[in-house]
N, C-alpha and C positions, 0 to 999 in steps of 0.2 A: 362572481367576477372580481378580478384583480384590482385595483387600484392604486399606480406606482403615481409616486408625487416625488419631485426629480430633489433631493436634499442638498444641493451643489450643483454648480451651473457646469462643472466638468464633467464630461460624456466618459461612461466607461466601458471598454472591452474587457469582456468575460474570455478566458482561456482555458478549457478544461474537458476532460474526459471521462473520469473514473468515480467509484461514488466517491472518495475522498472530496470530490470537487465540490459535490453539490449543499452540504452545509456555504458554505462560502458563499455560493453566489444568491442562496435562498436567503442570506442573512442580507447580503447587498440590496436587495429589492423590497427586503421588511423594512431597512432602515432607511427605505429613500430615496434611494442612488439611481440614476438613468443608467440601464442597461440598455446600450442602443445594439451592442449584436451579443452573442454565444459563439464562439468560434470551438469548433469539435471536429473528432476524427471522421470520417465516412462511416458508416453502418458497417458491420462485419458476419461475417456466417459463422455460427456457432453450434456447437457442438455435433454429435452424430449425423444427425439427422439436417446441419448445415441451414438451422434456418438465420435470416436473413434479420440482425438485432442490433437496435440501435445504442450508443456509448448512454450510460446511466443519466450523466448529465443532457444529454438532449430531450431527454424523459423530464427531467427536471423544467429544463424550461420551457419547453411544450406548455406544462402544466402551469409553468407563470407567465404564457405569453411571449414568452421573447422572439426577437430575431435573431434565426441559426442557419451559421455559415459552417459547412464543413467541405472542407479539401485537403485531399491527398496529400499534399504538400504547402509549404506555406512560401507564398511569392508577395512581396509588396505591393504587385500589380491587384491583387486580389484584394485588399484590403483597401486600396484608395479608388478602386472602383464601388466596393459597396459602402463603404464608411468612410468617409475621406476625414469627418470633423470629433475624432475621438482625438481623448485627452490625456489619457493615462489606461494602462493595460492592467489585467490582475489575470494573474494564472496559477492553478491548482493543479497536481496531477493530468497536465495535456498530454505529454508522452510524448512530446518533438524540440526539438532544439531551433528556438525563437529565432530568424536572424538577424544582426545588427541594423540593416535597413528596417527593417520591421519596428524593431526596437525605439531609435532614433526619430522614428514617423510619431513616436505620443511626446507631446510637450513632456509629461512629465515620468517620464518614461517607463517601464513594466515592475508591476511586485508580483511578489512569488510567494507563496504560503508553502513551506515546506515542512516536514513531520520529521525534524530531527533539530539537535541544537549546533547547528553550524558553530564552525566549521567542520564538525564531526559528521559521518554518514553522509556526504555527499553522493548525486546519483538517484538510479532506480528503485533499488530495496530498501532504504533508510529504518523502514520501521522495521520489514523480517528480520534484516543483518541485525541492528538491535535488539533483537527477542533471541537470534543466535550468539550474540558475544555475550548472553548471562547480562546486560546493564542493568542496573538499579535504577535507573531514570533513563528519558527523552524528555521530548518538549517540541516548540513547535519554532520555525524563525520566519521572520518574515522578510526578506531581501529585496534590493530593485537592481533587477538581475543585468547581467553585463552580455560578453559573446562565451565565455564559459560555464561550464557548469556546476549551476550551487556556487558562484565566484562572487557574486557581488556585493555591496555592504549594505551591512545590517540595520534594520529599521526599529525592528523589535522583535524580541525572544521570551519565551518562557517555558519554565522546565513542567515534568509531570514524573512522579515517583510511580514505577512501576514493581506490581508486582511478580510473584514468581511462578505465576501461573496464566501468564498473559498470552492471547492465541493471536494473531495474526490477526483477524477480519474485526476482531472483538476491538483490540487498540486501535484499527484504522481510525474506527468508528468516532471512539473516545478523541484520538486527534484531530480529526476533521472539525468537529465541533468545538473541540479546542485552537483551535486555528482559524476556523469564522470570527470566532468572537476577538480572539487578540486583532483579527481585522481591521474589526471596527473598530477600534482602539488607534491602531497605528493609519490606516489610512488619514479619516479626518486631519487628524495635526500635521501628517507629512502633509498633504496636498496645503495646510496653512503655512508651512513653511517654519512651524514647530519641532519639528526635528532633524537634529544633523547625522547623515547616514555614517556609521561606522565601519571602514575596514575592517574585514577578517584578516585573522593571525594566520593564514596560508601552510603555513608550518607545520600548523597543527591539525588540518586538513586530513581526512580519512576517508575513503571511497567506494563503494558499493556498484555491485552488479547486477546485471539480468540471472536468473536462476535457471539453467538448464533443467532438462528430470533427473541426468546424471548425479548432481548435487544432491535431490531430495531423495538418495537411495541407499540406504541406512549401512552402515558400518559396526559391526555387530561387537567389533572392537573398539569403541570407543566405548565411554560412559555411558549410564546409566541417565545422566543428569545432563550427556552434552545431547545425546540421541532423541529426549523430552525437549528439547529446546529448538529441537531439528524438526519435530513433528509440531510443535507447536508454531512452528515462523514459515513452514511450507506447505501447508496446507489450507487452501485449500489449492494454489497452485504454487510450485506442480506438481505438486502430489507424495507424499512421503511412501516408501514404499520398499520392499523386500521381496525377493524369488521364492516362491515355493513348486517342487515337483514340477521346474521349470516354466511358473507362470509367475505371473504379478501379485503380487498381493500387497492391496494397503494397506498402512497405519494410518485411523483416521484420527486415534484417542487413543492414549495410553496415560497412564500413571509409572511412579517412581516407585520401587522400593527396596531400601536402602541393603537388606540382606543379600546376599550373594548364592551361586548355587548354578548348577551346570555348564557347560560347557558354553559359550560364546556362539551366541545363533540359535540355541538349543530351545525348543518349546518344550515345555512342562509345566505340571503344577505344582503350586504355591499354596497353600494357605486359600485353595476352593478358588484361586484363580490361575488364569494362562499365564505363565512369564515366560519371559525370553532368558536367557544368559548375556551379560554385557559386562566388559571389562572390570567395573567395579556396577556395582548394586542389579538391581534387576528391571527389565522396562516388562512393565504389569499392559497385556493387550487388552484394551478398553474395546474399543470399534473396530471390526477390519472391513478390507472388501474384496472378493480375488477379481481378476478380472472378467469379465462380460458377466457380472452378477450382482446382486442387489448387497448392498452393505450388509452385516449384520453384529451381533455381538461375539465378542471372542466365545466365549464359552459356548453359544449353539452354532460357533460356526465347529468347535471342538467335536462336536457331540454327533453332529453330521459327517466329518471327515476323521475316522477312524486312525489315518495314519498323521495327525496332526502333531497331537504331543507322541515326544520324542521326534520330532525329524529336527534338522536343521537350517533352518532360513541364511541362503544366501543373499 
């Protein structure tokens, strides 16, 4: 059994969705903090077979006891009906746009834990666009968010050097937990009236989007090293992927290497491995999958489909 012992007399709202969230609020309830609700998306039907699965974070707090509200939409009426004496909001990865009534109803009004160093990457994809622009670093910022988005001032930031082999799900992971803990850090002293929020430089402001399939569907003329950074930031949604013999076919893995050698598109072997041809270097196929079939290795997916090497992946 649980035992939360309230660390602060102020009531908090939890806002979130996605695993990214759930460090955050498990860190909120080891350290004390009254969680009086979870606010979350409605359950969704997932994948083929459309069963019927709940957002990561309601899993989360299920298993810590909490109180979870989830609705379609989010109306002020909903909120002063079931929690009317909450005091400050926290939200991670929710996946809706708060609105100013909403906002305005917490004395001290909503933080944001977000997976990029504001003002840069503002938005949906902060970390894949990151793993796609080649950065050397992110970091995490913490804001007390306004009516736009990713706009409001800064509470507290921290960077994180990344490397050059960094996969999407792998760094979520790394900033979520990097982001609970800078939490605990900036909340206590903000809600003490220890720190003064800082405007963002607006200016310098960059912005990210939702990622179609279109996007994750490889360009067989570009690089070597931009094409790895494509499979590495879209995968596992939505999915990185190439035509062959006019079907799907995914890249789930691949590696770099630097020599060059066929044509653009072109499957063959390398050095007792699959490559592709690409603009400059070669993308080495690690994992594929065609579709309606199970993943397998490039090489015994080779050794199975005879007209593999040599074709040309559109």
């Amino acid at each position: 059994m649980i035992i939360k012992m309230s660390k602060l007399s102020e009531k908090i709202i939890f806002f979130g969705t996605s695993e990214f969230a759930v460090p955050a609020l498990e860190i909120l309830v080891k350290e004390g903090y009254e969680i009086i609700a979870v606010v979350t998306n409605p359950d969704e039907l997932v994948g083929r077979k459309k069963v019927l699965t709940p957002p990561p974070i309601k899993i989360a707090a299920q298993n810590l006891g909490l109180n979870i509200l989830q609705f379609p939409s989010l109306k002020i009426e909903n909120l002063k009906l079931k929690i009317p004496d909450a005091d400050v909001g926290v939200v991670a990865a929710y996946g809706k746009i708060i609105p100013k009534e909403i906002i305005d109803a917490f004395k001290y009004g909503i933080l944001n834990v977000h997976p990029s160093l504001l003002p840069k990457y503002r938005g949906p994809t902060p970390i894949q666009t990151t793993i796609l622009d080649g950065e050397k670093k992110t970091g995490v910022t913490i804001i007390k968010i306004d009516e736009e988005t990713d706009h409001g001032p800064v509470l507290g930031s921290k960077a994180w050097g990344m490397g050059s082999s960094e996969k999407y799900k792998e760094l979520e992971t790394k900033l979520a937990k990097f982001g609970a803990e800078l939490l605990t850090k900036v909340l206590p002293d903000y809600l003490a009236g220890k720190i003064t929020p800082q405007l963002q430089d607006h200016s310098l402001a960059t912005f990210t989007k939702k990622f179609a399939r279109e996007d994750a569907k490889i360009n067989w003329n570009k690089t070597a090293k931009e094409i790895d950074r494509q499979i590495r930031a879209l995968n596992p949604e939505p999915g990185v992927w190439a035509a062959w013999n006019g079907r799907i076919l995914k890249v789930l893995e691949a590696e770099i290497m630097s020599e060059g050698g066929g044509q653009n598109g072109q499957v063959f072997r390398k050095e007792n491995k699959i490559a592709v041809g690409t603009a400059e270097g070669l993308t080495i196929l690690k994992t594929i999958q065609l579709e309606g079939k199970k993943a397998t290795s490039a090489e015994d997916f080779a050794r199975g489909n005879g007209s593999f090497i040599g074709a040309v992946l559109e």
